[in-house]
C-alpha positions in Angstrom: 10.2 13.2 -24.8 10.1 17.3 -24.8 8.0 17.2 -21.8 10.5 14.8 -19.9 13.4 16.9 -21.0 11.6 19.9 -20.3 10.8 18.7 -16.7 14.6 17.7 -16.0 15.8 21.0 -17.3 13.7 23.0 -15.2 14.1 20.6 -12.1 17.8 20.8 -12.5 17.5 24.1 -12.6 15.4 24.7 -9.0 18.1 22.8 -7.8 21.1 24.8 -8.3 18.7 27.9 -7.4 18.4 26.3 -4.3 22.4 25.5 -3.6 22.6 29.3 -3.7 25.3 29.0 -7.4 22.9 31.9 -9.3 20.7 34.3 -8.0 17.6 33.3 -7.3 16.4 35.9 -9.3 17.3 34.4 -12.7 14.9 35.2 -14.9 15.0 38.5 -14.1 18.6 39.1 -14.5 18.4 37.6 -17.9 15.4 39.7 -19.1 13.1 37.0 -19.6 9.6 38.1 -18.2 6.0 38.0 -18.8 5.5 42.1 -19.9 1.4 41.3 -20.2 -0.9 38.7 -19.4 -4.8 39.1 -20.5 -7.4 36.6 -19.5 -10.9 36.9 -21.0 -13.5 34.7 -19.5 -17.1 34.2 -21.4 -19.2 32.4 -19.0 -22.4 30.3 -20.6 -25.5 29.4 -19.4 -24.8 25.7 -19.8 -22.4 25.7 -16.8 -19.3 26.1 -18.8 -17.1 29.0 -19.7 -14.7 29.9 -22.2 -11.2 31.0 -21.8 -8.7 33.2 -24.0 -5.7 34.2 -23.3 -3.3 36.4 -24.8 -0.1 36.4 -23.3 3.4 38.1 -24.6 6.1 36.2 -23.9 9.6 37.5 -23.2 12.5 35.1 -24.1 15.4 37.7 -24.1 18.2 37.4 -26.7 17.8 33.7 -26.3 16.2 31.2 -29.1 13.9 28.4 -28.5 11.8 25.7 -30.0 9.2 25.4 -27.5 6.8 27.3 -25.5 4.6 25.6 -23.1 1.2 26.2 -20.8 0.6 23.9 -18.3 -2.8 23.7 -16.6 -3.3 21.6 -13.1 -6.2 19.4 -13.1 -6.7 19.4 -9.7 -9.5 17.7 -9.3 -10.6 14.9 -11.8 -13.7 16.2 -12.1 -12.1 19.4 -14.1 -12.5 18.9 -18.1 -10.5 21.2 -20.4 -10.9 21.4 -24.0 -7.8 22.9 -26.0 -9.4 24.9 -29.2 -6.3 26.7 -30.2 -2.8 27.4 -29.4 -0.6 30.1 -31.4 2.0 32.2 -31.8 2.2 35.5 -33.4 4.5 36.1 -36.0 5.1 32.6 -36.8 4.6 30.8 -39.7 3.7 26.9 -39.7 3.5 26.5 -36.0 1.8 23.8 -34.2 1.0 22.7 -30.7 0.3 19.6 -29.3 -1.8 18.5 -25.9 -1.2 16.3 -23.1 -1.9 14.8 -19.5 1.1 14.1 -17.3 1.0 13.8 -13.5 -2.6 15.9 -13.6 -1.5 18.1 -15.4 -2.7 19.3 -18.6 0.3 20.3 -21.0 -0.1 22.6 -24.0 3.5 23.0 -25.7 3.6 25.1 -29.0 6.4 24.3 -31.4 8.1 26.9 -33.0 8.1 27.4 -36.9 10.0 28.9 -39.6 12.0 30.9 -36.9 13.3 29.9 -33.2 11.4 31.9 -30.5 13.7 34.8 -29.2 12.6 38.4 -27.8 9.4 39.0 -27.3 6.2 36.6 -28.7 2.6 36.5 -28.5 1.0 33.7 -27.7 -2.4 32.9 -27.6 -4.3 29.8 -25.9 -8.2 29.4 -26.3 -9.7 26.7 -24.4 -13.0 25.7 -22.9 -13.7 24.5 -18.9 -16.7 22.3 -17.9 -16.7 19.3 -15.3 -18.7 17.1 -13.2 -20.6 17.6 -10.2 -19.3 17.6 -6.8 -20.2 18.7 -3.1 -18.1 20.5 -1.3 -18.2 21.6 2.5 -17.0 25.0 2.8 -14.0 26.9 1.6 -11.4 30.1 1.6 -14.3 32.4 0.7 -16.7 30.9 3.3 -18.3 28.1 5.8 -21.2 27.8 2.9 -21.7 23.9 1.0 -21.8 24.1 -2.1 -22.0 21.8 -5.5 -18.8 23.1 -7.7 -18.9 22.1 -11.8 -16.1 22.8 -13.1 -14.7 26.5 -12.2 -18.2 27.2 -11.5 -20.0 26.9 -7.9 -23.3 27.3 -7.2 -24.8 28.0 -3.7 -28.4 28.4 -1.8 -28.5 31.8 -3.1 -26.4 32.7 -5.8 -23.7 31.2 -8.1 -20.0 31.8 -8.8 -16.9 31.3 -10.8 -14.0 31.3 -9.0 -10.7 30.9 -11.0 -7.1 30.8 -11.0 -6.6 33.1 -13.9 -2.9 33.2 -12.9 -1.0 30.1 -11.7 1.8 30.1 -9.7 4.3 27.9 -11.9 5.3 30.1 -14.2 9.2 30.1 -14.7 9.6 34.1 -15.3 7.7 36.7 -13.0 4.5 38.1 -14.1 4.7 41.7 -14.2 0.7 43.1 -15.5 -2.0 41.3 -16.3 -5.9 42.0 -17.2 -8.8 39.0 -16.2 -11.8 40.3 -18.0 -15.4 38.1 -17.0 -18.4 38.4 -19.5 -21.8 37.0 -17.9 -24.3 35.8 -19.5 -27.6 38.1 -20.4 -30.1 38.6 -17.4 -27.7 39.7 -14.5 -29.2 41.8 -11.5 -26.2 44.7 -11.6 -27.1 45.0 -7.2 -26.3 40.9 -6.8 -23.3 41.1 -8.6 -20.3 40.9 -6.1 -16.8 40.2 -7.1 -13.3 40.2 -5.5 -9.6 39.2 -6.4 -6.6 37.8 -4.4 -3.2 37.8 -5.4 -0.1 36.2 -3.3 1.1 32.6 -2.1 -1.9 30.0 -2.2 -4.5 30.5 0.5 -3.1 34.6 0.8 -5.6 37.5 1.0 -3.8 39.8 -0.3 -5.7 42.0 -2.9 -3.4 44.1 -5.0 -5.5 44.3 -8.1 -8.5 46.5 -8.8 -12.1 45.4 -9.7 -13.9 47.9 -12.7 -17.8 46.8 -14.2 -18.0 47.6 -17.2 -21.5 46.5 -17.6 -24.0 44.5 -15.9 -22.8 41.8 -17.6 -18.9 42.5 -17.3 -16.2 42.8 -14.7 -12.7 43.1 -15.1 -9.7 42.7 -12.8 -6.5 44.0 -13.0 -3.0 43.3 -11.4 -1.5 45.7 -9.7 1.4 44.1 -8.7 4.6 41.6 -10.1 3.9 37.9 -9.5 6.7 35.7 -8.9 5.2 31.8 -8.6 1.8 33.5 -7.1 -1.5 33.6 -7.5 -3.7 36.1 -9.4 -7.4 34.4 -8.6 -10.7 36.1 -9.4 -14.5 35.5 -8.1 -17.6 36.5 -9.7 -20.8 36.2 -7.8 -24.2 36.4 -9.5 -27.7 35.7 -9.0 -29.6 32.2 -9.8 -31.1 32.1 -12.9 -27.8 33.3 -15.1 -26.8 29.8 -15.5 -28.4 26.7 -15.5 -27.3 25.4 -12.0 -27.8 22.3 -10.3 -30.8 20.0 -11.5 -32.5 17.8 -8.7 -31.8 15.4 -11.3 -28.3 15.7 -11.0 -28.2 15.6 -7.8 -29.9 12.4 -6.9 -27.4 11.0 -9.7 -24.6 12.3 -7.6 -25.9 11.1 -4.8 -27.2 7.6 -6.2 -23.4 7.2 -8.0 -21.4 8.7 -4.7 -23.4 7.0 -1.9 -26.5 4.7 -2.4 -24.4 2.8 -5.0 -21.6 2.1 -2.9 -23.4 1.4 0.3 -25.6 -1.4 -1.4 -22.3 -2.9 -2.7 -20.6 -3.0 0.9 -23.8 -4.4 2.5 -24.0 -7.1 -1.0 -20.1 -7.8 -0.2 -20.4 -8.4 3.3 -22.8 -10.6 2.9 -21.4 -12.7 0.6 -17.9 -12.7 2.8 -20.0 -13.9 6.1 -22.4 -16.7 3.9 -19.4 -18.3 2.2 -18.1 -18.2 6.0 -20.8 -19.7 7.3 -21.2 -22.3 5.0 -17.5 -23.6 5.2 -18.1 -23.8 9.3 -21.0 -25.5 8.8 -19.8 -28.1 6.6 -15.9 -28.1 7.7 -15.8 -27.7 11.2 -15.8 -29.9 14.3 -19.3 -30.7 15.3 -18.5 -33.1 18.4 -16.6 -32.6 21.8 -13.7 -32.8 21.5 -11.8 -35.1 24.2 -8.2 -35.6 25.5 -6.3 -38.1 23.7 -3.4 -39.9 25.2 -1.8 -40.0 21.6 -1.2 -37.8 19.1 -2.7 -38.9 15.3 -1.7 -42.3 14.2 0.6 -42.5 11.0 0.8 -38.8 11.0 4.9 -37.2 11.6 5.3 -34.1 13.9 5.2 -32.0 10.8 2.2 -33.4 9.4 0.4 -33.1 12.1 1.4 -29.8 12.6 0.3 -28.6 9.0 -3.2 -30.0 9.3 -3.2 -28.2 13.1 -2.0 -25.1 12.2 -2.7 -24.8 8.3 0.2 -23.2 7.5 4.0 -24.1 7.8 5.9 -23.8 10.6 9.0 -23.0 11.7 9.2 -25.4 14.3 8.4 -28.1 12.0 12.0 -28.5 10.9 13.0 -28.6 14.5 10.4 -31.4 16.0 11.3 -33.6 12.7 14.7 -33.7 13.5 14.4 -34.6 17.0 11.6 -37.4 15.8 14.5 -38.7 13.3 16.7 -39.2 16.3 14.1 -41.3 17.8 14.0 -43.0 14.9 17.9 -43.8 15.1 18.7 -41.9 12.0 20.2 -38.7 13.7 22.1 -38.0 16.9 22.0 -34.9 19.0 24.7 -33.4 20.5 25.2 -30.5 22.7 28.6 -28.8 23.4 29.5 -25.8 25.4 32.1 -23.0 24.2 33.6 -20.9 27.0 32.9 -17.3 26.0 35.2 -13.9 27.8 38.2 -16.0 29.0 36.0 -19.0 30.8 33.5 -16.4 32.4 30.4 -17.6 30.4 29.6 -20.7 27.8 27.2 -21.3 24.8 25.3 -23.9 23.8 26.5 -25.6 20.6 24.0 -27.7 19.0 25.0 -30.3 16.2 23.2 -33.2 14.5 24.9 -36.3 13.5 24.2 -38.6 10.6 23.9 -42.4 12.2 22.2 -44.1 9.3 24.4 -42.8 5.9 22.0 -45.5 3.9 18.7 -43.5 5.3 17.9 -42.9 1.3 16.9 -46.7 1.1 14.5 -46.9 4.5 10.8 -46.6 3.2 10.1 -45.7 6.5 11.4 -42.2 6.0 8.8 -39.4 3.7 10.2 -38.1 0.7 10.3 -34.3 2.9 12.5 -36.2 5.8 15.1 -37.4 3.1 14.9 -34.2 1.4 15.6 -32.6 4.8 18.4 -34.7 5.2 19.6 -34.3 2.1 20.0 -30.4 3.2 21.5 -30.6 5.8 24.0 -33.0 5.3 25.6 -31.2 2.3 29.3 -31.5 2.0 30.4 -27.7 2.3 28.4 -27.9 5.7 30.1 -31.2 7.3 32.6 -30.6 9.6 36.5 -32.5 9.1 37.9 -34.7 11.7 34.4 -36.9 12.1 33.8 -39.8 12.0 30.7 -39.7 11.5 28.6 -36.6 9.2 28.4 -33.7 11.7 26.8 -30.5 11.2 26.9 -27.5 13.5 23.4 -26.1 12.8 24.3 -23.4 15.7 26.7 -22.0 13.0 24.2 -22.8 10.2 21.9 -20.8 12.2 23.8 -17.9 12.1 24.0 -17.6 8.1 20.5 -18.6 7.7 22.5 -21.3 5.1 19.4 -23.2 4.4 16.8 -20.8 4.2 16.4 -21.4 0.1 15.7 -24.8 0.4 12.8 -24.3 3.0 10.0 -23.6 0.5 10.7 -26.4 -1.4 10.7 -29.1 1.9 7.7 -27.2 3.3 5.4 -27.8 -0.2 7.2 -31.8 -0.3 5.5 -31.8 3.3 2.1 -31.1 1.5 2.7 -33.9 -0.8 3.8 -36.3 1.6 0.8 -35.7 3.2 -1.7 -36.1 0.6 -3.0 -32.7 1.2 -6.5 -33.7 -1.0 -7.3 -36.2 1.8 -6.8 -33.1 4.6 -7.5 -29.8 2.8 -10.5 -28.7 0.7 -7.3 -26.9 -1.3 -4.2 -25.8 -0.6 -4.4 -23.6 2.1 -2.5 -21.6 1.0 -4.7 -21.0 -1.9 -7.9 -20.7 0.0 -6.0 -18.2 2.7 -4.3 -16.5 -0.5 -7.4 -16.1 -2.9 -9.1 -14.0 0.0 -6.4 -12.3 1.4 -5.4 -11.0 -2.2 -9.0 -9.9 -2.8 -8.4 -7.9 0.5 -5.2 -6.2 -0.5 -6.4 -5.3 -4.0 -9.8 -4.0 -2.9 -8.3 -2.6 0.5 -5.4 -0.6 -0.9 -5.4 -0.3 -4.9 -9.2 0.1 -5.3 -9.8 2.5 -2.2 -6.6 4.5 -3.9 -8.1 4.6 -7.1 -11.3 5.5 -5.8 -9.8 8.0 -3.5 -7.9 9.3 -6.0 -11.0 10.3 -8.1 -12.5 11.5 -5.1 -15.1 8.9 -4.6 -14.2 8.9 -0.4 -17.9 6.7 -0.3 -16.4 4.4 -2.9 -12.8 4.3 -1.1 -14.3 3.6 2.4 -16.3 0.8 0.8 -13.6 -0.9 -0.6 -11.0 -0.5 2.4 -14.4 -2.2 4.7 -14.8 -5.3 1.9 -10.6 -5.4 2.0 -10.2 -6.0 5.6 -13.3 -8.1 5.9 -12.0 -10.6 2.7 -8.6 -9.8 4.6 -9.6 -11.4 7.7 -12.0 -14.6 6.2 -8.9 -15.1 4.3 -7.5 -15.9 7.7 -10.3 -17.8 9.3 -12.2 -19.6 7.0 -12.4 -23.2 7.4 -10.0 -24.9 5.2 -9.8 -28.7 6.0 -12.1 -31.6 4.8 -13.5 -33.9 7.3 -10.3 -36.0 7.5 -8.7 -33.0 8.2 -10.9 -32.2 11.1 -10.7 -35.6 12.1 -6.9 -34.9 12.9 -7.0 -31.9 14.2 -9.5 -33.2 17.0 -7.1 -35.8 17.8 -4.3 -33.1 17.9 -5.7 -30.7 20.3 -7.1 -33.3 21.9 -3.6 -35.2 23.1 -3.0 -31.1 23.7 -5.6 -30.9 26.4 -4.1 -34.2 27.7 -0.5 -33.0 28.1 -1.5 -29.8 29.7 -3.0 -31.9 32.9 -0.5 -34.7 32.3 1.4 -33.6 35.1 -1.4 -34.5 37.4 -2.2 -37.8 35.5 1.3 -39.5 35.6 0.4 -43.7 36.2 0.2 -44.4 32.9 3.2 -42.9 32.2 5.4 -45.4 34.5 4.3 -48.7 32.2 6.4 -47.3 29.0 8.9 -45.0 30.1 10.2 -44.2 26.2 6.6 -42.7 25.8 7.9 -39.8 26.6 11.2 -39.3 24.0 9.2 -41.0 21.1 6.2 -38.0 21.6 8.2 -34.9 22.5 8.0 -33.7 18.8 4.6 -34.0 18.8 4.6 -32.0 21.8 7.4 -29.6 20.3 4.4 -28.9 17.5 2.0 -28.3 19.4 3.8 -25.8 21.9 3.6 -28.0 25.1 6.9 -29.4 24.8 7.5 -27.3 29.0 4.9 -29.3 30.2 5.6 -32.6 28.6 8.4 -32.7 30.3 7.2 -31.5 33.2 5.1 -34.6 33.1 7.8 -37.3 33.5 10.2 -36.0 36.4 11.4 -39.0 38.3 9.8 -41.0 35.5 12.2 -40.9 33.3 16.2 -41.4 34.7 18.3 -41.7 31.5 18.6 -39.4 28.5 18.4 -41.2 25.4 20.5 -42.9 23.9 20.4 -40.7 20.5 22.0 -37.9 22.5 24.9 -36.8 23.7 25.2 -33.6 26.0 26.0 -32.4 29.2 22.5 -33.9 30.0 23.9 -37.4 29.2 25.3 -39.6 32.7 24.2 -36.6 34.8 22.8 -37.3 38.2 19.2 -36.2 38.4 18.0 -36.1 34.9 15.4 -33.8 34.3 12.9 -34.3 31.6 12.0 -30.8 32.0 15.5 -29.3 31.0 16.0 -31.9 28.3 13.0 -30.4 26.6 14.0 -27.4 27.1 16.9 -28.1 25.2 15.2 -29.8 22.8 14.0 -26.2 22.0 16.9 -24.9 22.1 18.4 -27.4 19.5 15.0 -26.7 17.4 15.4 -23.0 17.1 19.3 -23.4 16.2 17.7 -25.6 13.3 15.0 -23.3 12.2 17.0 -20.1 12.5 19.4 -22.0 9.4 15.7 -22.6 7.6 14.7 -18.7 7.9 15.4 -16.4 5.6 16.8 -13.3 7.3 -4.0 14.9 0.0 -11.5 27.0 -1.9 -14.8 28.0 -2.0 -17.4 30.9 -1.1 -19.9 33.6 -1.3 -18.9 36.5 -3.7 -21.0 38.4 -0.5 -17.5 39.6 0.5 -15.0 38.8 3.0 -13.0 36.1 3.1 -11.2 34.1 0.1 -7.9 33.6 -0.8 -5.1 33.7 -4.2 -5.1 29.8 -5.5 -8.3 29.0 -4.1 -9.9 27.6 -7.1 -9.1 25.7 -10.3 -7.2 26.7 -13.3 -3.5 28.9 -12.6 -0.5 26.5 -13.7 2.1 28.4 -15.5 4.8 27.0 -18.0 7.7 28.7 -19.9 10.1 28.1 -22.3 11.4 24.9 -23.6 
């Protein structure tokens, strides 16, 4: 809870520093400062190094319970180790460690007595990490393998460190960074440098003194206000223990090899459960035209063993079937728009047969349908008859709740066991999910860690499970059987036009399979099919279309469509490096820095 607090407190503040309210110079103005900060640094052979430091707080005439250090882990690879956290002068103190947002959070509790003036507070911890490779950085083009704060290079080794952070709430205003080396250091190989500033600045206003072969120390010689003061120490191989070729191939093994051999194992398992559906689930004959659609199938059956999914146009192609059928009547109006200069099409359904609840003849999903549609609040008055105006229902995508549940009825109706090897929505889901959660929250999480091999891995599996999701096989011979038959009548209508004879020894052919057609996406060219075939509309409809001279099969299907899309419009639902051999490098280049303040 004090770290949340903490974090709103000091957020709140940063915001009113920013409306221009106070001086941005706050801290200043008040007298709270850092007066001293000292860093020592004891590096070890192991590839590890030790850090203390001692740094005097001032918190003006102000009292406090807490005073924190906050460390960015900045790369998870970075270990710290807390030792010890105290205050001077303070009796019965304590501190307590944390990670929040990668950040490591040291916050010492006051004692006996509130922290006010100045206090000493000292923070002992221990740095160490895993291996990584890194290509290059502030201090120069050089690869290198970085542990920790440590990186080690063809020809010598380093620690580079933010011994200064730049989130300190109070300005910084001297400091001391002293580095003890390990025994065996050649004094004409040891090169060091220090940057202070904004991250990636090369400003250097702080001197570098050797005490020894073994020691260098830095010190500021300037006021830091949320900058950097960095060091880098470089030394000759041998000092420290380095990078084993043991190590290395681990690194590369865990980074590269590993992940590689899982793509290449995924992959194949994606295509061979591919292959094996096709083999078994697909079409293994021609497949020819068909002068019918399925037998004992409805428009929307047939269209979810076609298409494997719902449709929208289901809805539509079943309500123009159900006026075939003599339950429903069709009828188009037109409303004069901008004072008689233009019209709209107004498309309504009309209930013929109230007793439709009793015809076996009639799925459970068609009554259901009905059942929607025909809802009281959406009848209009003055009818004889139920009347809906789905162009208004349309508008308020009214029945876009109930669409789920006539679209899995469909399913049921259809006895998708006999059709489907599963749902296939299941099948299409189980894969598709893989692909998301391997795609996006794995390669994240892999990213995140820095594993980029591992990430790019996971995104290639995701998109390949992604897209097998979307074309595996999902029907069972029965299924195939049907969709042979479907495409097949679709091949048919698409040269109907040029085949018309048959056409002229039933001429209602044409009304009872225009949802079929509707389905399927041919509905143009069915009707395309029958002009100067057929010379009456229907008697289920009632239009414009209705006694005109020169009916046209074409423009009845047209507005067939048109009435379709008014009734599936009510169904939808609205992310620093380099040689100690001089030249570049930069303040915030490395790990470690932070800040913290009072509480």
């Amino acid at each position: 809870m004090g770290h949340i607090l903490r974090r709103f407190i000091v957020g709140a503040g940063v915001g009113i520093l920013s409306l221009g309210i106070f001086p941005v110079d706050v801290s200043a103005k008040s007298g709270v400062l850092i007066p001293q900060y000292d860093v020592t640094i004891d590096v070890n052979q192991d590839n590890t190094f030790r850090v203390r430091e001692e740094i005097v707080y001032d918190f003006g005439d102000k009292e406090f319970n807490q005073w924190s250090r906050d460390i960015p882990l900045n790369t998870p690879s970075l270990n710290i180790e807390v030792l010890e956290a105290t205050a001077t002068g303070q009796e019965n103190s304590k501190y307590e460690v944390d990670r929040e947002d990668g950040t490591l959070l040291i916050d010492i509790m006051s004692g006996s007595q509130k922290f006010s003036g100045r206090h000493t507070f000292l923070v002992d911890y221990t740095v160490s990490g895993s291996l990584r490779y890194k290509r290059g950085s502030l201090r120069s083009d050089d690869d290198f393998w970085q542990q920790g704060g440590l990186r080690f290079y063809e020809n010598f080794d380093e620690i580079y460190w933010n011994a200064i952070g730049n989130k300190w709430d109070v300005p910084v205003s001297n400091s001391t960074v002293t580095v003890n080396l390990p025994e065996g250091v050649n004094q004409k190989d040891l090169k060091s440098a220090c940057y202070t500033g904004k991250a990636g600045s090369e400003n250097q206003q702080c001197e570098v003194t050797q005490g020894s072969a073994e020691q260098v120390k830095f010190t500021l010689n300037t006021t830091l206000d949320k900058e950097f003061f960095t060091i880098a120490v470089g030394f000759n191989k041998g000092i420290v223990n380095g990078v084993s070729q043991g190590a290395i191939w681990k690194y590369i093994t865990l980074r590269y090899i590993v992940p590689g051999v899982l793509l290449l194992v995924g992959l194949g398992l994606l295509i061979y459960e591919f292959v094996r559906a096709k083999q078994v689930f697909t079409l293994k004959r021609p497949i020819v035209r068909q002068y019918k659609p399925p037998q004992d199938l409805r428009p929307a059956e047939m269209s979810r063993v076609y298409y494997q999914q719902p449709k929208a146009m289901e809805f539509a192609a079943t309500i123009v079937d159900l006026a075939v059928r003599g339950v429903l009547k069709i009828r188009e109006e037109e409303e004069d728009q901008w004072l008689g200069l233009s019209s709209k099409k107004i498309h309504k359904v009309i209930l013929r047969d109230e007793q439709y609840k009793e015809r076996e003849d009639l799925r459970e999903y068609e009554k259901d349908l009905l059942d929607v549609i025909f809802q009281k609040k959406h009848r209009e008055e003055d009818e004889e008859q139920p009347t809906v105006n789905m162009t208004e229902l349309s508008k308020k995508n009214a029945l876009a709740k109930k669409a789920s549940k006539i679209q899995k009825q469909v399913y049921r109706d259809l006895g998708e066991d006999r059709y489907f090897r599963d749902k296939p929505q299941y099948i299409s889901g189980s894969w598709i999910g893989l692909g998301l959660i391997s795609g996006i929250f794995l390669a994240i999480l892999a990213a995140a860690f820095s594993y980029i091999v591992w990430a790019l891995a996971f995104v290639i599996f995701g998109i390949g499970s992604f897209i097998l999701g979307i074309i595996i096989p999902k029907r069972t011979q029965a299924g195939i059987d049907v969709y042979s038959q479907a495409v097949g009548y679709k091949k048919y209508v698409e040269v109907a036009e040029k085949e018309r004879l048959e056409f002229q020894e039933k001429e209602n052919i044409f009304f009872e399979l225009l949802p079929y057609a509707m389905v399927l996406g041919v509905a143009d060219k069915w009707g395309k099919a029958f002009e100067g075939l057929v010379k009456e509309p229907p008697e289920w409809y009632e239009g414009h279309h209705a006694g005109a001279a020169g009916f046209s099969t074409g423009d009845f299907a047209t507005s067939m469509e048109s009435t379709g899309d008014a009734v599936g419009g009510s169904f939808s639902s609205g992310g620093s490096s380099g040689g100690a051999s001089g030249g570049g490098g930069g303040a915030g280049g490395g790990a470690g820095g932070g800040g913290g303040g009072a509480g």
